[in-house]
N, C-alpha and C positions, 0 to 999 in steps of 0.2 A: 504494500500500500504506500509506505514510503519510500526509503530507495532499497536497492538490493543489496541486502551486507554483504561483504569480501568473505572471499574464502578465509575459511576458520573461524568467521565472527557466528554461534547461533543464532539463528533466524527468530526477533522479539522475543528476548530476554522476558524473562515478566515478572511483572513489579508487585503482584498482585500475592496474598496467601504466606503461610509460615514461613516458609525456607527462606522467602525476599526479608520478611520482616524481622529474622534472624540474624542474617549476614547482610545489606542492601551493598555494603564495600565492594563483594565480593563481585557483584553485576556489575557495576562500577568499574571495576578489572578487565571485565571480559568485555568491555562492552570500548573503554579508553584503548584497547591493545588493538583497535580496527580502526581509531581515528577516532575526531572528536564529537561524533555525534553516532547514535546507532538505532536499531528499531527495535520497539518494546512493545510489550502488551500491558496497557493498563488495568485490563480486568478483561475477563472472560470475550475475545471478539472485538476488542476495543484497542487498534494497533496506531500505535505514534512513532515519533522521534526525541528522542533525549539526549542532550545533548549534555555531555562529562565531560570536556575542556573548559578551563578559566575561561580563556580569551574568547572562545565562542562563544560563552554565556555571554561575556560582553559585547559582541560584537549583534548578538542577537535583543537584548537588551536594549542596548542603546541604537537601536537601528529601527523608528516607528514607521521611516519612510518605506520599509520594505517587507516588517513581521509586524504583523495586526494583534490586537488584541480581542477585536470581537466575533465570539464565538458562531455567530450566525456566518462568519465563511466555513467552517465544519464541512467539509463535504457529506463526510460518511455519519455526519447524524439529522443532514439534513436531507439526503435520499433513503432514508430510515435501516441504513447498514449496522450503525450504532441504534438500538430500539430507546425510547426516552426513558425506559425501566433500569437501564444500565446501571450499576451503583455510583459510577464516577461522573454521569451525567450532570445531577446537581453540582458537585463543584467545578464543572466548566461550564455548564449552559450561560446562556448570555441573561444577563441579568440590566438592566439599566441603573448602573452604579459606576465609580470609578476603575473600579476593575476592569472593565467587560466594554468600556470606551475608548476612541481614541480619538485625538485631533482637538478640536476645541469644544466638543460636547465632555470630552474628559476632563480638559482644563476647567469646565465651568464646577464638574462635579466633584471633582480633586480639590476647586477651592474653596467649597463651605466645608467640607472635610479639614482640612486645615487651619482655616482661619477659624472654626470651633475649636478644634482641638488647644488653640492657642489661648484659648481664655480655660483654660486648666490650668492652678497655679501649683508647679511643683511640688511648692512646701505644704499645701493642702492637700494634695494627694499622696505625697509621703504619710504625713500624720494618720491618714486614715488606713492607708495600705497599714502601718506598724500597729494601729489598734485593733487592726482585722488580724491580722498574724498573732496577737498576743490572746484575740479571743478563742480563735481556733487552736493554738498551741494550750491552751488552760482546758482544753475538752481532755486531750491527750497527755499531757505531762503525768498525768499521776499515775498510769496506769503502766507505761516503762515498756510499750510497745505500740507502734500505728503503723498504717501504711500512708506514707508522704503521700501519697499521687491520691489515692479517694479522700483523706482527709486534709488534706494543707495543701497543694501544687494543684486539684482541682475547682478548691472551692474557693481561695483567695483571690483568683481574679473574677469569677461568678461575681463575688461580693462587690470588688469594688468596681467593675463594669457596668451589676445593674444600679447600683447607686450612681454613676457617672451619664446615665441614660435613662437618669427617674425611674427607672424599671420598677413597677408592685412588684410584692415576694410571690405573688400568686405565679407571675409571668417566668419567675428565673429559672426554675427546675426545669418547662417545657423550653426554653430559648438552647440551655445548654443540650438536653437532650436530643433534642433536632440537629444542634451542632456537631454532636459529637455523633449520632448517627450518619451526618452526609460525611463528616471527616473517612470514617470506619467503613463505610460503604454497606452497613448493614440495615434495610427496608430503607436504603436514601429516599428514593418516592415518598413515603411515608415521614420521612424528618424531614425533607424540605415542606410538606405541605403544613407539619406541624410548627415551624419556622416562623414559613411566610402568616400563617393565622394568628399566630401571640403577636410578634409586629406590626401587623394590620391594625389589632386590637391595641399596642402599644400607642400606635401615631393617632389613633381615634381618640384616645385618652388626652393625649398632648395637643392636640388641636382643639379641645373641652376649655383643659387645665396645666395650660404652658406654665414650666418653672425653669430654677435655675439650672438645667444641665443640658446633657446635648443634643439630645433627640428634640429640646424647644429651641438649642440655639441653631439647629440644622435648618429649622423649620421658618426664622424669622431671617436666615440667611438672601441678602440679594439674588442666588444662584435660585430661587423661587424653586423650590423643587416642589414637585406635586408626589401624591401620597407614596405611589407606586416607587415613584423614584425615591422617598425617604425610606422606607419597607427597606428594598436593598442596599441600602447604604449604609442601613442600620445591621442587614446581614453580613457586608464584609465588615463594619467595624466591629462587631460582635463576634464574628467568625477569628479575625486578629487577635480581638482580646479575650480568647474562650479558650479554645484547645492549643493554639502554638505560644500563648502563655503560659499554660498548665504544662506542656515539654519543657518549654527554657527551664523555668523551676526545677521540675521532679529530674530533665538532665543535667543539671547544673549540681544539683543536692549528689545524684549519683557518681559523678566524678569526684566532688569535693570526700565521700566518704569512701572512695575506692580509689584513689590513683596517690602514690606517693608522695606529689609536691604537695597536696593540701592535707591530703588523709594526716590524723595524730592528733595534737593541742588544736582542735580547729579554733577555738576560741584566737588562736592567736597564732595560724596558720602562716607556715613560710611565705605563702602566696594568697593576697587577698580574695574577696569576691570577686570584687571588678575583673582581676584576671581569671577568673574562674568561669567566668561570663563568655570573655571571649573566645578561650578554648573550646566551651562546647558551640558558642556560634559559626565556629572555625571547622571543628569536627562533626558534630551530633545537632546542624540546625533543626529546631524544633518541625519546621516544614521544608522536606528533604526532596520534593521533586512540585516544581508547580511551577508556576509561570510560565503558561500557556499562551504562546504566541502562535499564528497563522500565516506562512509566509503569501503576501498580498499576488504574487504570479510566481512562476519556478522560475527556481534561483538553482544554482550549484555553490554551492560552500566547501571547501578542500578538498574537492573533487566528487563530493556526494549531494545527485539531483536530491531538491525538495521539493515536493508538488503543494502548487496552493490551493488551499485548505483542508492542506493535511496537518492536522497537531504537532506542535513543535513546544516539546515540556523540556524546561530548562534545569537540571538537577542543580542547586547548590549546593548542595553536599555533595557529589561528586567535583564540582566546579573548584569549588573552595579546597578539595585533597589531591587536586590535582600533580602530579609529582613535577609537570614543567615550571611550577613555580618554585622563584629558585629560593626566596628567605623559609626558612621554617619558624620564624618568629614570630606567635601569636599574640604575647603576650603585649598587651593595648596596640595590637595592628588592629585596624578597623577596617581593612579592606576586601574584607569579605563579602560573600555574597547574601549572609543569610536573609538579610532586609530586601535582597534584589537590587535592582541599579535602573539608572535610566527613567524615564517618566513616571514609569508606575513603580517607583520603590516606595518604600512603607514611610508613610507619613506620621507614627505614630510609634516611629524607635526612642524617641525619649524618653516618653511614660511608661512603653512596653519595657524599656530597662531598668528603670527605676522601680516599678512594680517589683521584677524578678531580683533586684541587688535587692530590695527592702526585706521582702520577704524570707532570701537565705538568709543575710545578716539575723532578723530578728530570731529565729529558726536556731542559728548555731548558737547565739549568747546566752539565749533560753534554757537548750539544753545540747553542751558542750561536749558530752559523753557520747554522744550516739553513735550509732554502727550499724551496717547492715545486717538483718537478719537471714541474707541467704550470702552465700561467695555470689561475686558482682557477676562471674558468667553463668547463673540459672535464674538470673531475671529475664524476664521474658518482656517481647516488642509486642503490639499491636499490628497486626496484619492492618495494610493499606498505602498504594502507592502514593501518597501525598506526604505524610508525616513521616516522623520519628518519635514513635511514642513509646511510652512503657506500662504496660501492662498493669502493675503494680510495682510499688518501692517499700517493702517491709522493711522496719530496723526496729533495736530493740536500744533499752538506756537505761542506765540506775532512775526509775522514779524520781517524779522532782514535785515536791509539793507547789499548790497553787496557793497564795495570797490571796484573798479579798481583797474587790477591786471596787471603788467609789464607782456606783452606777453610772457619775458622767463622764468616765472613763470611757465607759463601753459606747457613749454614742457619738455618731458622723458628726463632723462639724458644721453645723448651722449653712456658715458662709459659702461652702464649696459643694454643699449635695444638697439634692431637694428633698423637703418634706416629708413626700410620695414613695422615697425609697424606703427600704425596710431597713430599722436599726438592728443592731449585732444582740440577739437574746441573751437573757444572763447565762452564764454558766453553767451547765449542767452538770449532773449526777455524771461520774465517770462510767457511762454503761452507752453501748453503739451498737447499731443495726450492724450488719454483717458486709450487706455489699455496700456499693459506691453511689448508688442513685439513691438505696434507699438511706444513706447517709446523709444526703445532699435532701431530699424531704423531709426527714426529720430536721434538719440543719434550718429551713426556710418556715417549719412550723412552730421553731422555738421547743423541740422538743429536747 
């Protein structure tokens, strides 16, 4: 469907199922050893190009005049080759949001995205991220075991997303859950529709009962957006701040307690967070193949045809471990790809780091003993060619008692979150539901 790999290269690697979400490097290999771009299968029928060289990432990236971003060139899902049931459908179909734009209907919708984002004041979203992390760390400290990723890397940015989006507590459990089903590719029909319906309801709310956050400052933006286009704008930034938040974290935390320069005193580690940050955005970025571009007519790129509107997914994480790069030095290089490059890079890497630094920080000074509960190689990925997720992150830790905490401790700061969102429950009895969702509703019911 795209071009014909060379001799020795397999014909569409696949990116899809355990084996991928085990090793993804390992494709990565086989796929760099035939040149820098190859054919893969994103799920069952669903054949692209992926592209594992730095330079080609960039060169694809930064080139609008020639790779499209909107999904509606697709060939094979718009002659019904790919069926719209596909599980990777939802996160490439074209959506009218900045994602899924190009030209200057992008720029308009790139810039209420932005110029919102910029009335977030830092030091008010720090304060609240560190009150979120101390109320979720007070559920679990006493008991001297958790799992990072259902209880802390999944539900800290839930928290402070739907409060940064006026979000009711009623809306947060079905927002993430739809998210995290199109991420996973599991009933995606099914989590996009249950998505697009809380958003819908979301923006109906705020066109009622406009407050201080972003979903009303999106809405009073010059870029006039109408509902449909606020809905998914509210899905990529949601999408941003949901699941490849909850990876930076829960992989950030799993290097810091397995890898030698940090693992030991973390409290007062050879190597801080910040650099802990960029190693795994350098190795282990939270969203490991995405940036889906369409080249606008056939092109040939280092001697491999690309036909247009044939898929052209951009790995950065292969991009970024590329071995032609010649420094190996991560530590505060920032010129990676995990954010992507080019028009459509992430508008929202300040907060999305700041979230993930507050979080570990608060995390390791709380409780400085911790450890994994299993050796780091039988934790387990999340099948799915988009992320780099983990399953679960079990550790265990000397118990640490919790203090009582003055009630106004526990609540969002007036000036920075509206009303409308849900304040952080008191502290509960050290006893948890079992799984991760059903954690996350008891979590939203105050239970």
């Amino acid at each position: 469907m795209t071009a014909v790999p060379p001799p020795g290269c397999p014909a569409h690697q696949s990116l899809y199922g355990p084996e991928f979400a085990a090793d993804p490097a390992a494709v990565y290999r086989r796929l760099r050893e035939a040149g820098p771009t190859g054919p893969v299968e994103l799920a069952p029928g669903v054949r692209a190009t992926l592209v594992v060289g730095y330079d080609a990432a960039l060169h694809v990236l930064r080139s609008p005049e020639t790779f499209a971003k909107d999904p509606r060139r697709w060939r094979d899902l718009a002659d019904g080759t790919v069926p719209m049931d596909s599980p990777v459908v939802p996160m490439m179909m074209y959506r009218p949001n900045a994602l899924f734009t190009d030209g200057e209907e992008h720029r308009r919708l790139r810039g209420a995205i932005t110029d919102s984002l910029a009335r977030v004041e830092p030091s008010t979203l720090r304060g609240y991220v560190e009150r979120s992390a101390d109320t979720l760390i007070d559920r679990f400290a006493p008991l001297g075991t958790a799992d990072l990723l259902g209880e802390y890397a999944q539900v800290l940015p839930l928290l402070v997303f739907n409060h940064l989006f006026g979000c009711p507590a009623g809306h947060g459990v079905r927002l993430v859950e739809g998210m995290s089903g199109i991420f996973d590719g599991v009933d995606a029909e099914k989590a996009n529709e249950l998505l697009t319906t809380t958003l819908l309801d979301l923006v109906a709310l705020k066109r009622r009962r406009p407050g201080a956050d972003m979903t009303s400052w999106l809405m009073e933006h010059p870029a006039a957006l109408t509902d449909e286009e606020m809905v998914h704008t509210l899905v990529v930034l949601m999408g941003a701040g949901t699941e490849p938040q909850q990876n930076l974290i829960a992989n950030s935390l799993r290097l810091l307690l397995s890898d030698d320069r940090f693992a030991g005193d973390l409290s007062g580690g050879t190597l801080p967070v910040e650099d802990a940050l960029d190693e795994v955005l350098w190795t282990d970025p939270p969203i490991a193949n995405y940036a889906v571009h369409y080249p606008r007519h056939d092109v040939v790129y280092e001697g491999t045809p690309l036909r247009a509107g044939d898929p052209l997914v951009v790995s950065l994480a292969a991009a970024n471990t590329d071995p032609s790069l010649t420094s190996g030095q991560r530590t505060g290089n920032r010129a990676h790809l995990a954010w992507s490059a080019g028009p459509h890079n992430c508008p929202a890497q300040g907060p999305a780091r700041l979230i993930a630094a507050v979080g570990v920080e608060k995390l390791l000074d709380r409780i400085p003993d911790i450890e994994l509960a299993v050796p780091v190689e039988k934790l387990e990925w999340r099948p799915g060619p988009f992320h780099r997720a983990l399953a679960a992150l079990p550790v265990s830790f000397p118990p640490v008692p919790v203090a009582a905490r003055p009630e106004d401790e526990l609540r969002t700061p007036a000036a920075a979150f509206p009303a409308s969102a849900p304040e952080p429950p008191p502290t509960p009895a050290p006893d948890r539901p079992r799984s991760g969702w059903a954690r996350l509703s008891a979590w939203w019911r105050g239970e």
